[in-house]
C-alpha positions as CSV (number, residue, x, y, z in Angstrom):
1,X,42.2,69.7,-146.5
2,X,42.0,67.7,-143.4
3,X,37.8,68.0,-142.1
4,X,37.6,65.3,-139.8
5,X,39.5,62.4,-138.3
6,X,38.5,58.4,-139.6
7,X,36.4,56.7,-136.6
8,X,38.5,53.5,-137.5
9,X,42.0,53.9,-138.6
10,X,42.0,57.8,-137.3
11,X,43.7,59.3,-140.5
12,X,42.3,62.4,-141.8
13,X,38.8,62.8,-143.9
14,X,39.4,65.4,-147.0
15,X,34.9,64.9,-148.0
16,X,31.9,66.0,-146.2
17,X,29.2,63.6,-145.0
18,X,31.3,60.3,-144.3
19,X,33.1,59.1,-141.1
20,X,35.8,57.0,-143.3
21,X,38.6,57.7,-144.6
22,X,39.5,56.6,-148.4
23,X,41.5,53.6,-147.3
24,X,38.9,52.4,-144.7
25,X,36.0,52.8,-147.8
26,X,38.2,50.7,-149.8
27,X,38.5,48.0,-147.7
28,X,34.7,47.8,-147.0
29,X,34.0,47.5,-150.7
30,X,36.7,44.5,-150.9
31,X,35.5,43.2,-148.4
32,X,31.7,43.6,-150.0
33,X,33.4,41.3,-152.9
34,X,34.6,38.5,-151.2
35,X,33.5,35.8,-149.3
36,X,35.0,32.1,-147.5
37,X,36.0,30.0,-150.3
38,X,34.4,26.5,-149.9
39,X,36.6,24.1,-151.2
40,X,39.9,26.3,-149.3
41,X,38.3,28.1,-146.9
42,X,40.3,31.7,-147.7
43,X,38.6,34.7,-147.7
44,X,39.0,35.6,-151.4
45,X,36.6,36.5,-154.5
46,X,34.4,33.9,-155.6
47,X,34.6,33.3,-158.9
48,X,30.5,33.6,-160.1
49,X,30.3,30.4,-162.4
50,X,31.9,28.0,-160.1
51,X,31.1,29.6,-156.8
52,X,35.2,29.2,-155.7
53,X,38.2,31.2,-155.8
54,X,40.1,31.4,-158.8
55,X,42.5,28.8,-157.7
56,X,39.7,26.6,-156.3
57,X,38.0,26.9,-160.0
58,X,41.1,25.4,-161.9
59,X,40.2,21.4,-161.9
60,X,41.0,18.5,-163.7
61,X,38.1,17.7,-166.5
62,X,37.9,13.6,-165.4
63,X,38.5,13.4,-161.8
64,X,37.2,17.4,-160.3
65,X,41.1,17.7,-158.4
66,X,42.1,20.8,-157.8
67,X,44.7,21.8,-160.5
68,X,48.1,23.1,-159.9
69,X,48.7,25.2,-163.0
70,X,46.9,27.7,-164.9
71,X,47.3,25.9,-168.3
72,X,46.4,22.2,-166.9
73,X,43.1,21.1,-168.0
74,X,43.6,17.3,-166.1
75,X,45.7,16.1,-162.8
76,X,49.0,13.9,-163.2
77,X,47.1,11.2,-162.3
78,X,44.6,11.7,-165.3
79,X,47.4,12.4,-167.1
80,X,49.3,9.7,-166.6
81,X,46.1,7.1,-166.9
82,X,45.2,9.0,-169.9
83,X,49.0,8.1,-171.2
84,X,48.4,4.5,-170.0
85,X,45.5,3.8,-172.1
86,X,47.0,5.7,-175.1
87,X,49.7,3.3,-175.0
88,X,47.5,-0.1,-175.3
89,X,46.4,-1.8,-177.7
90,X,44.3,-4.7,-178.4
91,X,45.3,-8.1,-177.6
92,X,45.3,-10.6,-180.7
93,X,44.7,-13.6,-178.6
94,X,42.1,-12.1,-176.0
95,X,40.9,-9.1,-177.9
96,X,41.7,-6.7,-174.8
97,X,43.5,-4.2,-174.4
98,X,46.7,-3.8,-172.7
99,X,50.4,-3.6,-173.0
100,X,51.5,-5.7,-176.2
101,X,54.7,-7.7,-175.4
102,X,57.2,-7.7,-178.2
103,X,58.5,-11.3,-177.8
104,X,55.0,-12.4,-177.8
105,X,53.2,-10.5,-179.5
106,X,50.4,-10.8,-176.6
107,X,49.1,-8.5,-173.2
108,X,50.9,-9.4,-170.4
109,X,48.0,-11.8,-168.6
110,X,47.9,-13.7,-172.1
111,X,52.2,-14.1,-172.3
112,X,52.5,-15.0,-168.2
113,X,52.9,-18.7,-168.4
114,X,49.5,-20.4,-166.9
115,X,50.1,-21.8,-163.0
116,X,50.9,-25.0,-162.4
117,X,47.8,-27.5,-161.9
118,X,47.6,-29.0,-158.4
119,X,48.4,-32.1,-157.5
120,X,45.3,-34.4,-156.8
121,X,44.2,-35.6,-153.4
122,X,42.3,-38.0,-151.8
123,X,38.7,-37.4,-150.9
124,X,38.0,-37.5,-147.3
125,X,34.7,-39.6,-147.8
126,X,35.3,-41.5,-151.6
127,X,38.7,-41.5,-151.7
128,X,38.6,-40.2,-155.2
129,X,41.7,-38.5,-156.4
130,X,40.6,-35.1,-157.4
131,X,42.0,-31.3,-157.7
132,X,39.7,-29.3,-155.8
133,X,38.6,-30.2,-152.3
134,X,36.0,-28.2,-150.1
135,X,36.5,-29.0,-146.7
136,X,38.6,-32.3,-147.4
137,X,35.5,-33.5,-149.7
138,X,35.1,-33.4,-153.8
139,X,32.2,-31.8,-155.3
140,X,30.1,-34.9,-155.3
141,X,30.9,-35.8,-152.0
142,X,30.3,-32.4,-150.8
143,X,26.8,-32.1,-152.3
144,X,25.5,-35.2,-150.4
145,X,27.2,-34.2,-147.0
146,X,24.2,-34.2,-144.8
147,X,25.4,-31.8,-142.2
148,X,25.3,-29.0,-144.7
149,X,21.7,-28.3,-144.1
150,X,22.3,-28.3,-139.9
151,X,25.5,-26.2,-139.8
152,X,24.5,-23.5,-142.3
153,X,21.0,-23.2,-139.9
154,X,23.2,-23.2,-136.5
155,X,25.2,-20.2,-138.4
156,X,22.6,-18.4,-139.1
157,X,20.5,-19.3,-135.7
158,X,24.3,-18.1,-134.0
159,X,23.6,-14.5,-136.3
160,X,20.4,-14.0,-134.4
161,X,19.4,-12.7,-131.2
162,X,16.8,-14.8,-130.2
163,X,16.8,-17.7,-132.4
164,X,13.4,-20.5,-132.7
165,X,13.8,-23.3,-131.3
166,X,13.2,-25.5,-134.3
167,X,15.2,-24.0,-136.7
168,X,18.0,-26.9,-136.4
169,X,15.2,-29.5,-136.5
170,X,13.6,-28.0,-139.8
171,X,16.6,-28.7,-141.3
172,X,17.0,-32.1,-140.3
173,X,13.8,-32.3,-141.6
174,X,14.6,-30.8,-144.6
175,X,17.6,-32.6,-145.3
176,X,15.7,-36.0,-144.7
177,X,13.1,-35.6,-147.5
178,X,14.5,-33.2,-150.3
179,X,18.3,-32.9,-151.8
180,X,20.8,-31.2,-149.2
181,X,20.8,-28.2,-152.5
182,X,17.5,-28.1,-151.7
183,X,17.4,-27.8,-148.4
184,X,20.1,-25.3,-148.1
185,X,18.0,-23.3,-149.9
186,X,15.3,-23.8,-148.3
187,X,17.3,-22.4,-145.1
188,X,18.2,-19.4,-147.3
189,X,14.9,-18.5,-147.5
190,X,14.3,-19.2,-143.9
191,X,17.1,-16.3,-143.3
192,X,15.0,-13.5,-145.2
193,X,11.6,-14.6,-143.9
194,X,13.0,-14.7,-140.2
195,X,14.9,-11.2,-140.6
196,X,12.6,-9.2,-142.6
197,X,11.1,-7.5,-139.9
198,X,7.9,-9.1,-139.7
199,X,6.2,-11.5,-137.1
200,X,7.9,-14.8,-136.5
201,X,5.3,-16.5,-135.3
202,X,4.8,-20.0,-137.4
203,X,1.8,-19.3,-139.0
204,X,3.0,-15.5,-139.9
205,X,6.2,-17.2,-141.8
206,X,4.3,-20.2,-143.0
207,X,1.4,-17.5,-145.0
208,X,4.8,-15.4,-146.1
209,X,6.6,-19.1,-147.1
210,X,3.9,-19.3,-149.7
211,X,4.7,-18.5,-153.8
212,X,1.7,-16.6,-155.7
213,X,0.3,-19.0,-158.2
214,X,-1.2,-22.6,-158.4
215,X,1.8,-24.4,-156.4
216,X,2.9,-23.3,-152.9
217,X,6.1,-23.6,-153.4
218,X,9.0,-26.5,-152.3
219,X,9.6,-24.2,-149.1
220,X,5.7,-23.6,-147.9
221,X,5.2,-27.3,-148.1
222,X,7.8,-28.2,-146.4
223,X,7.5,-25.7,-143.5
224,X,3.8,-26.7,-143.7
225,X,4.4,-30.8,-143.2
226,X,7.4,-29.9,-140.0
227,X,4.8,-26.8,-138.3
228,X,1.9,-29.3,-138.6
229,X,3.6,-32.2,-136.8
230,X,4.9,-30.2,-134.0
231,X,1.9,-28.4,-133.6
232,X,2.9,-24.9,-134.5
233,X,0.7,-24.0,-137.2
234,X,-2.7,-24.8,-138.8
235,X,-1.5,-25.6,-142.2
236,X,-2.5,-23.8,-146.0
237,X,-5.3,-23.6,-146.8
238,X,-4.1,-24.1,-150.7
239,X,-7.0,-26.8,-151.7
240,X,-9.2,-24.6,-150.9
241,X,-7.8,-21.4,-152.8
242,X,-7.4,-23.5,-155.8
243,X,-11.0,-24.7,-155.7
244,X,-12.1,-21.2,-155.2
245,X,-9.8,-20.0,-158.1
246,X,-11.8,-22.8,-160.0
247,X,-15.2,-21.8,-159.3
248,X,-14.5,-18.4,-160.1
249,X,-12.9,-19.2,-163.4
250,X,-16.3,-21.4,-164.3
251,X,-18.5,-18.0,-163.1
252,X,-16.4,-15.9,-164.9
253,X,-17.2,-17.8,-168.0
254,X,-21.1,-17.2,-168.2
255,X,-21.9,-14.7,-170.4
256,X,-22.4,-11.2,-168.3
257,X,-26.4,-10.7,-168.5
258,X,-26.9,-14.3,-166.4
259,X,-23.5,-14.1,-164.6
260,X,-24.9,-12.6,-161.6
261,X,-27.2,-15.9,-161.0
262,X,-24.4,-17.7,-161.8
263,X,-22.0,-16.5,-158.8
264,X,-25.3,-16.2,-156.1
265,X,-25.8,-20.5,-157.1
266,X,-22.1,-21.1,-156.1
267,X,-22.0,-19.5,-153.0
268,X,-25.3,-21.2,-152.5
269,X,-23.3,-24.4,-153.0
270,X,-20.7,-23.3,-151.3
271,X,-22.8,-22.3,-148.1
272,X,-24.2,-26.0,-148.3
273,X,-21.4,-27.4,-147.6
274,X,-20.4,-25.7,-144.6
275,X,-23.8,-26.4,-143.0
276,X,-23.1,-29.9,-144.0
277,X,-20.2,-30.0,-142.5
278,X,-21.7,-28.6,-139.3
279,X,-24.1,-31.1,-139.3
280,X,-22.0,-33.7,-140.1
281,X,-24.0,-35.2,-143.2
282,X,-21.9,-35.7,-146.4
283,X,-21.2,-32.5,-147.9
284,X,-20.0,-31.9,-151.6
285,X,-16.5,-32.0,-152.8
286,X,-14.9,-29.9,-154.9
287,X,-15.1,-31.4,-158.2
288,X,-18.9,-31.9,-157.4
289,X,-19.6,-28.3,-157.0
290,X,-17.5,-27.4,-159.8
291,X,-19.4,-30.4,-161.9
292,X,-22.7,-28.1,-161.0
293,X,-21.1,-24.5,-161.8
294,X,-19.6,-25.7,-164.9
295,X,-22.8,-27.6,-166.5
296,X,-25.1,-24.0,-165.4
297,X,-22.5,-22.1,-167.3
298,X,-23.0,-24.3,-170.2
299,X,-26.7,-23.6,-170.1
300,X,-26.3,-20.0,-169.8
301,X,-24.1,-19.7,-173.1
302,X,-26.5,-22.0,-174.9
303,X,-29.5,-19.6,-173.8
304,X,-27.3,-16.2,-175.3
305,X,-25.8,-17.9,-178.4
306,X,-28.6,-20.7,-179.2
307,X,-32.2,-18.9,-178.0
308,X,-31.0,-15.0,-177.5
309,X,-32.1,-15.4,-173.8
310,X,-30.9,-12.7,-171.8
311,X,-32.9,-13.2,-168.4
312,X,-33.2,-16.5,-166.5
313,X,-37.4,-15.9,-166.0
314,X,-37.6,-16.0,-170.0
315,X,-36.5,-19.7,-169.8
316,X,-38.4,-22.7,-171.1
317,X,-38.9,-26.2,-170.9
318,X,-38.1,-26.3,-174.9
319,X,-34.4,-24.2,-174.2
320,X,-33.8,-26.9,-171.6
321,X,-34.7,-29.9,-173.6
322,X,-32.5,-28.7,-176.2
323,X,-29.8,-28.0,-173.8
324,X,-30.1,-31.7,-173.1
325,X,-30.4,-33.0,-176.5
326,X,-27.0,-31.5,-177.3
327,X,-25.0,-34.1,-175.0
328,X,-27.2,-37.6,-174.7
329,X,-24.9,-39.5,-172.9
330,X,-24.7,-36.7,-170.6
331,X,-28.4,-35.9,-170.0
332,X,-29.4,-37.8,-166.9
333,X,-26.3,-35.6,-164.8
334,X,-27.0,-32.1,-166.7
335,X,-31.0,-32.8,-166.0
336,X,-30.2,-32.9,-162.2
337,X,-28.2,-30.1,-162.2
338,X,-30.6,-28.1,-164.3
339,X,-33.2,-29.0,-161.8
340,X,-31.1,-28.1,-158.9
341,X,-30.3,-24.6,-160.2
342,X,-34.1,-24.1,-161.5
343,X,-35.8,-25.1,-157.7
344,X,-33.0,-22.9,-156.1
345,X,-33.7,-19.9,-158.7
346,X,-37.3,-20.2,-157.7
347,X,-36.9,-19.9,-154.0
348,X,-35.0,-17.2,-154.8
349,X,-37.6,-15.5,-156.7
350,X,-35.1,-15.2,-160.5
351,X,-37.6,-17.3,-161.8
352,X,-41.3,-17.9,-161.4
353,X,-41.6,-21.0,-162.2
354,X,-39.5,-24.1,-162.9
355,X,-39.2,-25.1,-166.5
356,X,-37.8,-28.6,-165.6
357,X,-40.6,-29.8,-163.9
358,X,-42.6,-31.5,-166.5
359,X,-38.9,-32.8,-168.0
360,X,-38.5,-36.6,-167.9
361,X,-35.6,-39.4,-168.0
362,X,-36.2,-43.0,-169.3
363,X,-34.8,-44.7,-166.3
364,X,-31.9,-47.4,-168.0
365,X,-31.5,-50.1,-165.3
366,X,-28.4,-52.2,-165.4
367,X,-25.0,-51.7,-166.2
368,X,-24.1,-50.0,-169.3
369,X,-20.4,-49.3,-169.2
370,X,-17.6,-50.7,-170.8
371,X,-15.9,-54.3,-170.0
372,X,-13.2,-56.2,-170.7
373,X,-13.3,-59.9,-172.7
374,X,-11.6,-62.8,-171.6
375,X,-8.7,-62.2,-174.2
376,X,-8.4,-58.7,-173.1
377,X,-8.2,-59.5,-170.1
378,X,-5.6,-62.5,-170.3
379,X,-3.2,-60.0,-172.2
380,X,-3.3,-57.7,-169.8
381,X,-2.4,-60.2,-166.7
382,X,0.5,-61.1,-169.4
383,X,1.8,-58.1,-169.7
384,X,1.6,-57.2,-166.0
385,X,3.1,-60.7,-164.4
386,X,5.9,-61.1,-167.1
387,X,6.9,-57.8,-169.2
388,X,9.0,-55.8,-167.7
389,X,6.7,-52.5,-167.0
390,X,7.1,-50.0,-164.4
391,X,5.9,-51.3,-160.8
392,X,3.0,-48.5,-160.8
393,X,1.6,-50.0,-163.7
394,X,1.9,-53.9,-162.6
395,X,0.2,-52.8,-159.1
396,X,-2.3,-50.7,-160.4
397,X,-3.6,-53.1,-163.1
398,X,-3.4,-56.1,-161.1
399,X,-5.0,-54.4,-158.1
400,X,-7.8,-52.9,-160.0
401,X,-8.3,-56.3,-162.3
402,X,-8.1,-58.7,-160.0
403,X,-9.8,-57.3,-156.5
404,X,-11.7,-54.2,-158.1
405,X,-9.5,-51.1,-156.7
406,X,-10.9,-47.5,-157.4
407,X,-8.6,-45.0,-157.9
408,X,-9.5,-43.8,-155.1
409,X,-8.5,-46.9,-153.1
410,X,-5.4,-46.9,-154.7
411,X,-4.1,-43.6,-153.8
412,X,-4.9,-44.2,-149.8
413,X,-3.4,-47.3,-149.6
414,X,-0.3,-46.8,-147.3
415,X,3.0,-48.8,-146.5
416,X,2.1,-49.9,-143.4
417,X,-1.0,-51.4,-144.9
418,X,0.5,-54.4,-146.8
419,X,0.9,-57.6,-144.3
420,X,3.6,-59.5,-146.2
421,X,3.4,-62.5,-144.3
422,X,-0.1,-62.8,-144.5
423,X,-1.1,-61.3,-147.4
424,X,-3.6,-59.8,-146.7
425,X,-3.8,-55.4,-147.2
426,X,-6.1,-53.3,-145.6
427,X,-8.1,-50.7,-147.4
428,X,-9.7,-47.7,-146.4
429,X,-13.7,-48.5,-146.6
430,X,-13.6,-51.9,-147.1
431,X,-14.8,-54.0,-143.7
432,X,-12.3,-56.6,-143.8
433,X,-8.5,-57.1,-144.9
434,X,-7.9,-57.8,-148.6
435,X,-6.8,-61.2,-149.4
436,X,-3.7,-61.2,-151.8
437,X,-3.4,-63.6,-154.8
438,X,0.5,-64.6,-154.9
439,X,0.3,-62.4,-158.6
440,X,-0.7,-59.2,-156.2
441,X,1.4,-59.9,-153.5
442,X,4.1,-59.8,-156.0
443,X,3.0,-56.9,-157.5
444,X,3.0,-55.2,-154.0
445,X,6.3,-56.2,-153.1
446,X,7.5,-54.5,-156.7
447,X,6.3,-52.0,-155.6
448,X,7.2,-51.6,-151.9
449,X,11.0,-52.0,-153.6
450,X,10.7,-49.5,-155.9
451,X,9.7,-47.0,-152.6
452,X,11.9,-48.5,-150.4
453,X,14.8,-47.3,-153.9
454,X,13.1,-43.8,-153.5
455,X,14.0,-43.2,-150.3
456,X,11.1,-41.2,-149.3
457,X,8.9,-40.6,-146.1
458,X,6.0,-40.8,-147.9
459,X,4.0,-43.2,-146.1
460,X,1.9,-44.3,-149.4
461,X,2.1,-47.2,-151.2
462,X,2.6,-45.6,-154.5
463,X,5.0,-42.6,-154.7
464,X,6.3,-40.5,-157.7
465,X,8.9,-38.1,-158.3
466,X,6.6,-35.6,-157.2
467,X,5.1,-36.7,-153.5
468,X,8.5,-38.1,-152.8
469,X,9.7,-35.0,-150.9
470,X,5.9,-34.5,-149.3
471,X,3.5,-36.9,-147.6
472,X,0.5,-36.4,-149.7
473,X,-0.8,-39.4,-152.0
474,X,-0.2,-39.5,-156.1
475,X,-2.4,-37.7,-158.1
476,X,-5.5,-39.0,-159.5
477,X,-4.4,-37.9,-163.3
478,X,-1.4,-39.8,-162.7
479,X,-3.2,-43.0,-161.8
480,X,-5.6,-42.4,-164.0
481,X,-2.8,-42.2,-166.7
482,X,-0.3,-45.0,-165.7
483,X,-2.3,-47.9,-167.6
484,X,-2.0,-45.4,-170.8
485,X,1.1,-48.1,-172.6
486,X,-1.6,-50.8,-171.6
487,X,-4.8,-48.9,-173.3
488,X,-7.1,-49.6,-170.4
489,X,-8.1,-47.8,-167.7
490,X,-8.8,-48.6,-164.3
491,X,-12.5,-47.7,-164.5
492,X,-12.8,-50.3,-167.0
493,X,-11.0,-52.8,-164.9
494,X,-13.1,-52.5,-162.0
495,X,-15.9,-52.8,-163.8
496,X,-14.7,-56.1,-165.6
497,X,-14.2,-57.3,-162.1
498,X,-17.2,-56.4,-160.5
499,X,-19.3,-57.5,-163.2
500,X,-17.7,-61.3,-163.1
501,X,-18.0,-61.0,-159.5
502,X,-21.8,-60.0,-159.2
503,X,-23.2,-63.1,-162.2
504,X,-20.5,-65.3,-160.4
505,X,-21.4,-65.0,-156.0
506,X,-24.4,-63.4,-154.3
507,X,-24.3,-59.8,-154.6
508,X,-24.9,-59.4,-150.7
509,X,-21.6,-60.9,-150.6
510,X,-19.5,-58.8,-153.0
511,X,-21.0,-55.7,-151.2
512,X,-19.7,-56.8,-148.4
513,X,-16.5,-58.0,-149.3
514,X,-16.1,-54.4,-151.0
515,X,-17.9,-52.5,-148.9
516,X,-20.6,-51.4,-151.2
517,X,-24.1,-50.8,-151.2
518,X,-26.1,-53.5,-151.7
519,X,-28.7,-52.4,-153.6
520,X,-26.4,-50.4,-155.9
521,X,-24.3,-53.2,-157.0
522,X,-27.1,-55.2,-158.3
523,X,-27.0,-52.6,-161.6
524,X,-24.2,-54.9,-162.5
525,X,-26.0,-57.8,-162.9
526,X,-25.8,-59.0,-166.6
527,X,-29.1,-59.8,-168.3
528,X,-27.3,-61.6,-171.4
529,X,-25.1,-65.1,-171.5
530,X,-21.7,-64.9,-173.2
531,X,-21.5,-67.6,-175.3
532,X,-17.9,-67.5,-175.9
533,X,-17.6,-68.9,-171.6
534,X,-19.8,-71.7,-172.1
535,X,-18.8,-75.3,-172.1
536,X,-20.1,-75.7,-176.4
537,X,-19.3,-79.7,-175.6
538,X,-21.6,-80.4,-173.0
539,X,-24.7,-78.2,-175.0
């Protein structure tokens, strides 16, 4: 029976309390079930585990394509990959896999016949007939071209929008002193600290340049020696972290309960220092402080594991006598540092009074340390004017034999010092110019061939493998070591020296020759005749 009319399609409504026909409800439910499918777009049912339409849901297991037929589990192209690798089977000669040839018995890459090699060409530079060139040069020739270094930093400096003006000049500079490897590199590195986003400035990329851990690094040297001749930066301050890391090592070393005293004494030092510096008296050097940390942190593990002293004030005069008896040789230095910790602990109210106060040293006047005897010493000059030793060796035992060198006087003597024609070298601290013995002036020249083969910058006299690339001077364990083959050291020579020279000429002389106190070098006046110089025919 016909009620009502449909308010959408207009066909007649047979129910009660509805406006739709039963086509028109139909259709709304369908429509209630599906949704736009997002892989197709249609407006069909979604299937619930996949979220698609039913065609949309059919894909391939490997790749996720869409799948033609209902009873495909993979695409052609899976298919036909999954056929390919089916058919191949390991290689006998390479162990791969792949497609076995029946002639051979091999995979195709190991049956193809290996190309042709090519035909060798001249180098550019050597002329060396070789296979490979890079840019008309052979390998060798193209590791020492020395434009490398310029024309990889004008490609990058060409990358950049506003390039630094010494970027082409670093790597001159770089190329000059290290391998051109190395200073490719080195430009490398330039390229991340220039565009990782940070400040430029020389000093920003000159902190960055610099490799955690006890050296700088080849790079932060480097950039250190070029920014400090053009002005552009202040330097590292690496010494001085390395002394710090020192000290704090030696602190950290006191046992805990006298620690604290421990660390308050080296910044005392430390503080000293800098107000001598200020005041332009002679402040303390490194090893000096770190002489004075390390002989108060002795004391303070003698007082916990020796005396069970936990507390400075509880100190004695008898627990620092036996500190003291434990190293004799040592006692006059460990007495002044004891007493130089003690008077600063006292103004500092950790102790109340000073337990090295009554403490006393037999003064020993003279000199006491070891020398050389004639025989020694004619072995030596042997071995150094007519064996065929390394340069160092010869100019570092002649120097410090024959005109009493220190090492320290060793490692600041420069290139520019020697006067060949005159023979004569001029030493830092010394008042006049340093006559040369044709021995030393041999010696020297050695030497100034051996640095002239190096082909360094270094303006020293001595150079090693290490300050080749850099301008600083050798190290004092390696000069200190150099004599080892000879069994000497160079303390020992100048000692030799200066004791021959004190009994032989007026001390006031040899001071001033040397540039030495007066008064000090008299402690080298002998007090005892060595029979084995004297002339036994005319006693």
């Amino acid at each position: 029976m016909r009620i009502a009319d449909c308010v959408r399609c207009g066909d007649g409504i047979g129910h009660k309390h509805t406006d739709l026909c039963h086509r028109c409800r139909a259709a709304d439910r369908e429509a209630a079930r599906r949704a736009n499918c997002p892989n197709c777009g249609e407006f069909l049912r979604l299937s619930p585990d996949t979220g698609r339409c039913v065609r949309c849901s059919r894909v391939c297991v490997e790749c996720g394509h869409v799948l033609r037929f209902k009873d495909s589990v993979r695409c052609l192209a899976c298919r036909r990959r999954a056929a390919t690798a089916a058919a191949k089977q390991p290689c006998p000669r390479c162990d791969r896999a792949g497609f076995i040839r029946t002639v051979t018995g091999w995979c195709g890459t190991c049956s193809r016949p290996s190309p042709a090699p090519r035909p060798p060409r001249p180098c550019s530079t050597c002329h060396k007939m070789v296979r490979r060139l890079s840019n008309g040069l052979c390998g060798r020739c193209w590791q020492r071209q020395p434009r490398r270094a310029r024309d990889k930093a004008d490609n990058f400096a060409a990358e950049l929008e506003d390039p630094p003006w010494w970027l082409g000049e670093f790597a001159d500079f770089a190329g000059d002193r290290h391998c051109i490897g190395r200073a490719c590199r080195m430009i490398t590195g330039m390229r991340h600290l220039l565009t990782d986003g940070a400040s430029i400035h020389p000093q920003a990329l000159l902190e960055r340049a610099r490799r955690p851990g006890r050296s700088a690094g080849a790079l932060a040297r480097t950039l250190e020696e070029f920014f400090i001749l053009h002005d552009l930066a202040f330097g590292l301050d690496q010494d001085a972290r390395l002394a710090a890391g020192r000290r704090q090592r030696r602190v950290d070393g006191s046992p805990e309960p006298l620690r604290s005293a421990v660390a308050m004494f080296c910044d005392h030092l430390v503080r000293s220092r800098e107000r001598a510096r200020r005041a332009g008296t002679h402040p303390r050097s490194d090893t000096t402080i770190e002489g004075h940390i390390a002989i108060v942190r002795d004391l303070a593990r003698f007082l916990v594991a020796e005396r069970a002293k936990t507390d400075w004030s509880t100190v004695q005069t008898a627990d620092v006598e036996a500190f003291l008896n434990t190293q004799p040789s040592n006692r006059h230095r460990r007495l002044g540092t004891c007493r130089m910790f003690f008077t600063w602990a006292k103004r500092n109210k950790i102790v109340l009074v000073d337990p090295t106060t009554t403490i006393t040293l037999r003064q020993h006047r003279g000199f006491r340390g070891r020398t050389l005897t004639i025989a020694d010493q004619r072995r030596l000059f042997r071995r150094w004017t007519t064996d065929d030793v390394h340069p160092h060796e010869a100019v570092v035992g002649l120097l410090s034999l024959l005109h009493a060198f220190t090492n320290a006087e060793l490692r600041g003597l420069f290139a520019a010092d020697v006067d060949l024609d005159r023979r004569t070298l001029r030493v830092t601290g010394r008042p006049h110019r340093v006559p040369l013995d044709p021995v030393s002036c041999a010696a020297v020249e050695t030497c100034l061939g051996h640095r002239t083969a190096l082909n360094t910058h270094n303006p020293h006299l001595i150079v090693t493998k290490i300050t080749k690339p850099r301008s600083t001077p050798a190290s004092a364990p390696y000069l200190t070591h150099v004599l080892d083959p000879a069994g000497v050291t160079t303390k020992t020579l100048r000692s030799t020296r200066l004791v021959d020279l004190v009994i032989s000429l007026d001390p006031k002389v040899v001071a001033e020759a040397l540039g030495m106190n007066a008064g000090g070098i008299l402690d080298y006046l002998a007090d005892n005749v060595d029979t084995t110089r004297l002339d036994t025919a005319n006693l």
